[in-house]
Backbone as JSON, one array per atom type, in Angstrom:
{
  "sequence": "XXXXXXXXXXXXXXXXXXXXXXXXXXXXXXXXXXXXXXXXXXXXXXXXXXXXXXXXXXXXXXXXXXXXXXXXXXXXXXXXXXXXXXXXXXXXXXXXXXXXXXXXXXXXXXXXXXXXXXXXXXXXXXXXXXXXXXXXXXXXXXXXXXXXXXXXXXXXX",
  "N": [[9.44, -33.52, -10.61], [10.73, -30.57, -9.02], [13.11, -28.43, -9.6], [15.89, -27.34, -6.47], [16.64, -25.13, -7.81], [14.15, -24.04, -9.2], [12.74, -23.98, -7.46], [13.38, -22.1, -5.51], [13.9, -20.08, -7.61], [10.74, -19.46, -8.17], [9.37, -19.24, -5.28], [10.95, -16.39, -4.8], [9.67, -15.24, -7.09], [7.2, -15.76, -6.26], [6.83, -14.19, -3.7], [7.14, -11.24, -4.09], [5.29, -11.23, -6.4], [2.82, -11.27, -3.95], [3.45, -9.17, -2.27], [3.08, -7.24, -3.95], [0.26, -7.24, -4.21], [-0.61, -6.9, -1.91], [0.0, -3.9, -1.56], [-1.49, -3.0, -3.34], [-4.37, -3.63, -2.78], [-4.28, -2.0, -0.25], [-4.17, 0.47, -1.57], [-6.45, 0.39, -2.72], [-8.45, 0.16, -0.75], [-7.84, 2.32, 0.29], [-8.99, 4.3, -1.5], [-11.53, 3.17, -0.98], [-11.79, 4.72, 1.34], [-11.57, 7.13, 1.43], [-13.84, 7.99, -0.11], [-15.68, 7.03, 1.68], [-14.62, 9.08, 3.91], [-15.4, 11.83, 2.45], [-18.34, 11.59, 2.25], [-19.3, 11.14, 4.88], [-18.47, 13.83, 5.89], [-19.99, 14.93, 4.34], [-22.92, 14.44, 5.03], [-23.12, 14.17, 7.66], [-20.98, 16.25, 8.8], [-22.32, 17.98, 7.3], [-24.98, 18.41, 8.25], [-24.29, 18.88, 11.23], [-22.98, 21.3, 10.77], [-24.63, 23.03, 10.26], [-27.0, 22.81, 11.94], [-26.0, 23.88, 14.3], [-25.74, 26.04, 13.43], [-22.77, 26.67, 12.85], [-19.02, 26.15, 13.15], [-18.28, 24.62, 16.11], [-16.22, 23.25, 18.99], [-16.36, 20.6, 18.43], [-17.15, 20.21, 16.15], [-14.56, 21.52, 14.86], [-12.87, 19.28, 15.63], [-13.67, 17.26, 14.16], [-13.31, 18.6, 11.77], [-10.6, 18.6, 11.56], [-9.91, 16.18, 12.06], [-11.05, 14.91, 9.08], [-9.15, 16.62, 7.24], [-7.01, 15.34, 7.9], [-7.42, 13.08, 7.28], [-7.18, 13.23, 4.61], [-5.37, 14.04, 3.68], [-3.71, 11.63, 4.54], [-4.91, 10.03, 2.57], [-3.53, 11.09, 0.08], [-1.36, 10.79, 0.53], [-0.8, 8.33, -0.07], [-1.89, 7.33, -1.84], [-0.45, 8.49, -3.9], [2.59, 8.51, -5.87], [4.83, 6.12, -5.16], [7.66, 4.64, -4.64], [8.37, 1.81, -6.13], [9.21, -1.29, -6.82], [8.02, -3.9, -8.86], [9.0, -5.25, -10.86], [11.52, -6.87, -12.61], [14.21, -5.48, -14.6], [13.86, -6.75, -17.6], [16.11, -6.73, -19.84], [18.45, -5.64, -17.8], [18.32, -8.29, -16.04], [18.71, -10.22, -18.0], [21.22, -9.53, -19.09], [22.7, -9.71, -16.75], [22.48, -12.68, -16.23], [23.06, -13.98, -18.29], [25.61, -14.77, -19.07], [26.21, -16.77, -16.53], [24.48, -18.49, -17.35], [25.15, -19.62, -19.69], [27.6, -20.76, -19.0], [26.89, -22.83, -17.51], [24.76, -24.03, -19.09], [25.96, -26.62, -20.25], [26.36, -28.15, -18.22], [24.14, -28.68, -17.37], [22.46, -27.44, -15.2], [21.19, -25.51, -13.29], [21.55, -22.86, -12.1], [21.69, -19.98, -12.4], [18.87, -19.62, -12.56], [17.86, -19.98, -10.08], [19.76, -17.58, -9.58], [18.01, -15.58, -10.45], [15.54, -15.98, -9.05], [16.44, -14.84, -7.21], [17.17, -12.51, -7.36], [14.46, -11.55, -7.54], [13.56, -11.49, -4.65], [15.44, -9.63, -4.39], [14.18, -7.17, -4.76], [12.23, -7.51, -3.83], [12.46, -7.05, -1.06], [14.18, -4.29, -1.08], [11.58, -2.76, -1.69], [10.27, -3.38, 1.06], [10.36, -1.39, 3.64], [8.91, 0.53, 2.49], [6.28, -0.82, 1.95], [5.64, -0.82, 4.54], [5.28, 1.58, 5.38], [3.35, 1.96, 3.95], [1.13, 0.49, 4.6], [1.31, 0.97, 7.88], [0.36, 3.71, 7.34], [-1.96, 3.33, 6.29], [-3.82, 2.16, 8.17], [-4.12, 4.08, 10.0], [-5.51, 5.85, 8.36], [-8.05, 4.42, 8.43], [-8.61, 4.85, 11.36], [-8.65, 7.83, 11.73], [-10.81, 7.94, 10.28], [-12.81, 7.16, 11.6], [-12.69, 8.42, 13.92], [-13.27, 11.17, 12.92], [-16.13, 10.51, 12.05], [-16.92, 9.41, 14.46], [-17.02, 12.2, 16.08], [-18.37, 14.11, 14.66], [-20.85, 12.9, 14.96], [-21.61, 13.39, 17.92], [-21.2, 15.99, 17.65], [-23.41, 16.6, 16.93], [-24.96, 14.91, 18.64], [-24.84, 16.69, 21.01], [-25.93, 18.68, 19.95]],
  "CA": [[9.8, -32.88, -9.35], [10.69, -29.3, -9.43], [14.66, -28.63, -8.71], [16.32, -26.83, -5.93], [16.57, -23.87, -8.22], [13.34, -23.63, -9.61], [11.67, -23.68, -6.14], [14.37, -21.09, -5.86], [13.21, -19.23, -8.8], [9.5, -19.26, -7.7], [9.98, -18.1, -4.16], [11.18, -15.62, -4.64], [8.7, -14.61, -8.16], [5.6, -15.36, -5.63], [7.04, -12.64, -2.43], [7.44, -10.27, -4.87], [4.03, -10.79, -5.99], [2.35, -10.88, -2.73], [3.87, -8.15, -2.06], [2.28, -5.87, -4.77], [-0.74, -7.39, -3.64], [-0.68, -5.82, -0.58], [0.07, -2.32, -2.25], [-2.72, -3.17, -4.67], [-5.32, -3.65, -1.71], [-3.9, -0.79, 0.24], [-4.64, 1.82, -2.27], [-7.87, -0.19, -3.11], [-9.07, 0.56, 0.59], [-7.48, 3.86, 0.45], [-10.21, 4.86, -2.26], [-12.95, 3.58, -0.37], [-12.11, 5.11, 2.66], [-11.68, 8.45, 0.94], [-15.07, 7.81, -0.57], [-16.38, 7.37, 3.31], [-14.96, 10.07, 4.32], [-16.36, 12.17, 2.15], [-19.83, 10.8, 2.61], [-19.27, 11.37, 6.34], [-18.4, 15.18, 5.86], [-21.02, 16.16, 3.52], [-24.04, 14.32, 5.43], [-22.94, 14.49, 9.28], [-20.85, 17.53, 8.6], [-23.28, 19.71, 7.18], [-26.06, 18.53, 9.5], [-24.01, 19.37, 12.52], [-22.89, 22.92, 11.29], [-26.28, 23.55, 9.81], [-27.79, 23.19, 13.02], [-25.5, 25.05, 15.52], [-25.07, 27.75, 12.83], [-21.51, 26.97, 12.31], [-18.15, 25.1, 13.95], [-17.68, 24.87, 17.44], [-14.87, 22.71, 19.04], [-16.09, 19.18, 17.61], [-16.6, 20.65, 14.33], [-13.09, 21.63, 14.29], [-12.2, 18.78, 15.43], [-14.3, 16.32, 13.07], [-12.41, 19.11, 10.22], [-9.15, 18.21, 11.67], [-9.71, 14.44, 11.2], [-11.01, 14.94, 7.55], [-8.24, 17.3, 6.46], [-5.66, 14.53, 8.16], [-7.65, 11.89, 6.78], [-7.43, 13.56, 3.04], [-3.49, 14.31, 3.18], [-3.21, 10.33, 4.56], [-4.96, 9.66, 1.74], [-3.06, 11.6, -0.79], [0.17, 9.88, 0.41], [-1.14, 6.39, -0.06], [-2.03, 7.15, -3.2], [0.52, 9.31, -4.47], [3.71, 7.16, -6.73], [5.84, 5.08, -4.29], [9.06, 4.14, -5.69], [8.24, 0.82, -5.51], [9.54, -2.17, -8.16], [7.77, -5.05, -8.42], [9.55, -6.59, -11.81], [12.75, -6.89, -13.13], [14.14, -5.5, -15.73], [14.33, -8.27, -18.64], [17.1, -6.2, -20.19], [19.58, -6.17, -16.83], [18.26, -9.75, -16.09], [19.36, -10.92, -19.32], [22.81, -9.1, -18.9], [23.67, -10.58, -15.27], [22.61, -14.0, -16.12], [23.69, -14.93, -19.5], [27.26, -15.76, -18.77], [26.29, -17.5, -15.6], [23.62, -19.31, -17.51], [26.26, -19.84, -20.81], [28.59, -21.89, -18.16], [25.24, -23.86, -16.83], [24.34, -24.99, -19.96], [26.45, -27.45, -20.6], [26.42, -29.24, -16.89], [22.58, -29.12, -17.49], [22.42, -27.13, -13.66], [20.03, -24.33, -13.16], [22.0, -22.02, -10.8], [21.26, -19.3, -12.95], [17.36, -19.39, -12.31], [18.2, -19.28, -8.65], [20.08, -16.26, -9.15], [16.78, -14.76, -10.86], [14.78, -15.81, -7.82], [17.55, -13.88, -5.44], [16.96, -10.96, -8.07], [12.94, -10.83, -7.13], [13.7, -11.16, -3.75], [16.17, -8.02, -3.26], [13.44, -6.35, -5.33], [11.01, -7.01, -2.21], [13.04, -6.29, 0.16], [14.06, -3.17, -1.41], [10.33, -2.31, -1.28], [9.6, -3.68, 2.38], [10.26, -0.4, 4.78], [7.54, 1.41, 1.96], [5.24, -1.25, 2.17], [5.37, -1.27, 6.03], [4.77, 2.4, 6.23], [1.78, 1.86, 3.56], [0.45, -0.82, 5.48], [0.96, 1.88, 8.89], [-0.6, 4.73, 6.98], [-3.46, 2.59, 5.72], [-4.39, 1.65, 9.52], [-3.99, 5.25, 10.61], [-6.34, 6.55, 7.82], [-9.28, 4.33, 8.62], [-8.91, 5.42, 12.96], [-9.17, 8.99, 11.56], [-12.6, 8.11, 9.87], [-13.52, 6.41, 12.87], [-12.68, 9.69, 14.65], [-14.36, 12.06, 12.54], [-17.54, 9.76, 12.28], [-17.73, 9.76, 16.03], [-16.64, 13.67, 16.2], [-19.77, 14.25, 13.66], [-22.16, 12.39, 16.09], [-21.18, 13.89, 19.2], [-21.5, 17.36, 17.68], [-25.08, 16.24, 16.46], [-25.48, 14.66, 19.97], [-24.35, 18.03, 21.74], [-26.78, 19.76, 20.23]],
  "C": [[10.65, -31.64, -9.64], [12.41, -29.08, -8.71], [14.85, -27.41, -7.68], [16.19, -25.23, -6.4], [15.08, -22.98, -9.15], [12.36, -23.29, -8.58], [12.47, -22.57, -5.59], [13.62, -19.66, -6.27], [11.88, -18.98, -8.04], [8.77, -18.65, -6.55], [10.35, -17.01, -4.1], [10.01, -14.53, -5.73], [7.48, -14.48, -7.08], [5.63, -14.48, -4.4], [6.95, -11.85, -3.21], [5.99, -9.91, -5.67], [3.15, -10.29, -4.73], [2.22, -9.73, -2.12], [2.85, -6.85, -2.14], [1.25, -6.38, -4.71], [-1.46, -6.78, -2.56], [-1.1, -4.4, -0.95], [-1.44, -2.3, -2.6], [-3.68, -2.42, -3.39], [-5.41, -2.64, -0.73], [-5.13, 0.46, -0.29], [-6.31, 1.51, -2.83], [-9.01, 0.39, -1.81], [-9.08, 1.92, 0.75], [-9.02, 4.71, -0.28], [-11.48, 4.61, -1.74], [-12.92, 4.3, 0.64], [-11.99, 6.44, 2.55], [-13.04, 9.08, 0.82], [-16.21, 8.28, 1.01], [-16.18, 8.76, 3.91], [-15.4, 11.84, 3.95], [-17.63, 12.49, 2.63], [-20.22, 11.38, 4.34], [-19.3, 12.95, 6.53], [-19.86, 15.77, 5.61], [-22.04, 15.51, 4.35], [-23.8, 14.85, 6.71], [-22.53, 15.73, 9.43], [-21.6, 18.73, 8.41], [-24.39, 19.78, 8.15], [-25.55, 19.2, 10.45], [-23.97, 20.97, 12.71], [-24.22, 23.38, 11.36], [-26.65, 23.91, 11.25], [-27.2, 23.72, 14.29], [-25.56, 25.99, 15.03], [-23.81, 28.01, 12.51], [-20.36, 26.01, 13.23], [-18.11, 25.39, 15.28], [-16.57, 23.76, 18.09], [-15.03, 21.19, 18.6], [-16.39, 19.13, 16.38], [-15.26, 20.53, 14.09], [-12.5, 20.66, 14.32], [-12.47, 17.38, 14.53], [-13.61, 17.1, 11.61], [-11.22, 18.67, 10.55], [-8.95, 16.97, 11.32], [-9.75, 14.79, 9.34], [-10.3, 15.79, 7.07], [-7.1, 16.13, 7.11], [-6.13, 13.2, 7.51], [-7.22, 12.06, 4.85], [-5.76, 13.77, 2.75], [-3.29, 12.69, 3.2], [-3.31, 9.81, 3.52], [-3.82, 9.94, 0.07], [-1.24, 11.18, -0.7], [-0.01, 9.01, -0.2], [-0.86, 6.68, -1.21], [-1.26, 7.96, -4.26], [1.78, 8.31, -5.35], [4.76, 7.26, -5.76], [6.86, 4.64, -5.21], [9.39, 2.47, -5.01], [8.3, -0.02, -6.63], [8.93, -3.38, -7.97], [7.79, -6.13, -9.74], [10.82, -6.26, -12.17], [12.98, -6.2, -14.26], [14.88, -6.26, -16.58], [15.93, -8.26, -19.06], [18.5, -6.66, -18.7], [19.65, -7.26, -16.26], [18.85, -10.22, -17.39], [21.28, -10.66, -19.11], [23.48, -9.86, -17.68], [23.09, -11.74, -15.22], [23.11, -14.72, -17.03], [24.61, -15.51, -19.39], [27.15, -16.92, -17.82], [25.29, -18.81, -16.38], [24.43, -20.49, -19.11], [27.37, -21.07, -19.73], [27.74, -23.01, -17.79], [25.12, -24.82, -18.12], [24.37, -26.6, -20.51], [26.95, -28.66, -19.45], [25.15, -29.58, -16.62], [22.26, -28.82, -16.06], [21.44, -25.51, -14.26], [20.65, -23.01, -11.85], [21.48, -20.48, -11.37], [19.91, -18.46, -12.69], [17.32, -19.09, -10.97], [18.57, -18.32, -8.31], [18.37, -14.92, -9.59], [15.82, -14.63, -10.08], [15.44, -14.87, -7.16], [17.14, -12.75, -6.3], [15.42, -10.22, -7.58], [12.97, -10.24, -6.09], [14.31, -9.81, -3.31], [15.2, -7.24, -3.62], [12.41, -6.24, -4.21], [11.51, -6.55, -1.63], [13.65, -5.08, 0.37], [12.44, -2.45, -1.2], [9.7, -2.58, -0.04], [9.47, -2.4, 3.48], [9.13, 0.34, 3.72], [6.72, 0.86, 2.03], [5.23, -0.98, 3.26], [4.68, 0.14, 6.3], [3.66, 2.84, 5.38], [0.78, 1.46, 4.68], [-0.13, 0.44, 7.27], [-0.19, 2.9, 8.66], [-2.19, 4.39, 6.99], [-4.63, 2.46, 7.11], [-5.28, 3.24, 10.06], [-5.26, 5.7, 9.58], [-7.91, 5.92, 8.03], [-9.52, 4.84, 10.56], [-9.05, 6.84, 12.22], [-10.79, 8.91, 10.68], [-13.09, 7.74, 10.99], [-14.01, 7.98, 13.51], [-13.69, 10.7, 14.18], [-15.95, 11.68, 12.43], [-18.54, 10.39, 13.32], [-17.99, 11.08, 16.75], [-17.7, 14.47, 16.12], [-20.83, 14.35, 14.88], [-22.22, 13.25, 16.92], [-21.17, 14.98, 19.08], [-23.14, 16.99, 17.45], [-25.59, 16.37, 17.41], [-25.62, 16.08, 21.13], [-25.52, 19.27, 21.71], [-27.95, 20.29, 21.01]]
}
């Protein structure tokens, strides 16, 4: 049976994954949805100008999505100052002593403090995940937009 401080410990190691799971998947989406909109430009895009002869106001505004969709992207995926391990080195330093007193009562408080260490490490990274997580949303409604922008110049014609 697993003690107080190791369920401790672990708790806090598996938020801290999770976490950068999230990120992961984020920027994983981010690339396809870059990919889309792309794809969306160069086929729908060029059809539409092609056949008016050039932009008129849902061109511009199917370019306005894909130039807001291509900066969203270039946040996402840009380097976040975002930690998602410890370092061994200053873990080693702020637990030894505590873990040097432990030893010898055969108590694990120590490992608990190493869980609380993951944890501030998420929660230090939680307002950047959140406004990943926002961005991420926001960049697939601007494909949506330009998609339908596309069409509707197509349709127009």
């Amino acid at each position: 049976m697993s003690s107080l401080e190791q369920i401790t410990y672990e708790a806090g190691r598996v938020s801290l994954a999770e976490q950068e799971s999230v990120v992961v998947g984020i920027r994983q989406r981010t690339g396809t949805l870059l990919a889309a909109h792309a794809l969306v430009a160069s086929f729908l895009g060029a059809t539409a100008v092609r056949s008016r002869g050039g932009l008129y106001v849902l061109g511009w505004v199917a370019m306005a999505a894909l130039v807001s969709g291509l900066v969203i992207a270039a946040i996402l995926l840009a380097p976040w100052r975002l930690s998602f391990a410890a370092n061994a080195n200053d873990l080693y330093d702020d637990l030894y002593e505590q873990a040097a007193e432990e030893a010898t009562a055969a108590t694990l408080g120590w490992l608990a403090g190493a869980g609380y260490g993951y944890q501030q490490l998420r929660e230090a990274n939680v307002g950047r995940v959140r406004w990943m997580s926002f961005l991420s949303g926001l960049l697939g409604v601007v494909m949506v937009v330009q998609t339908l922008t596309w069409l509707a110049a197509l349709a127009v014609e």
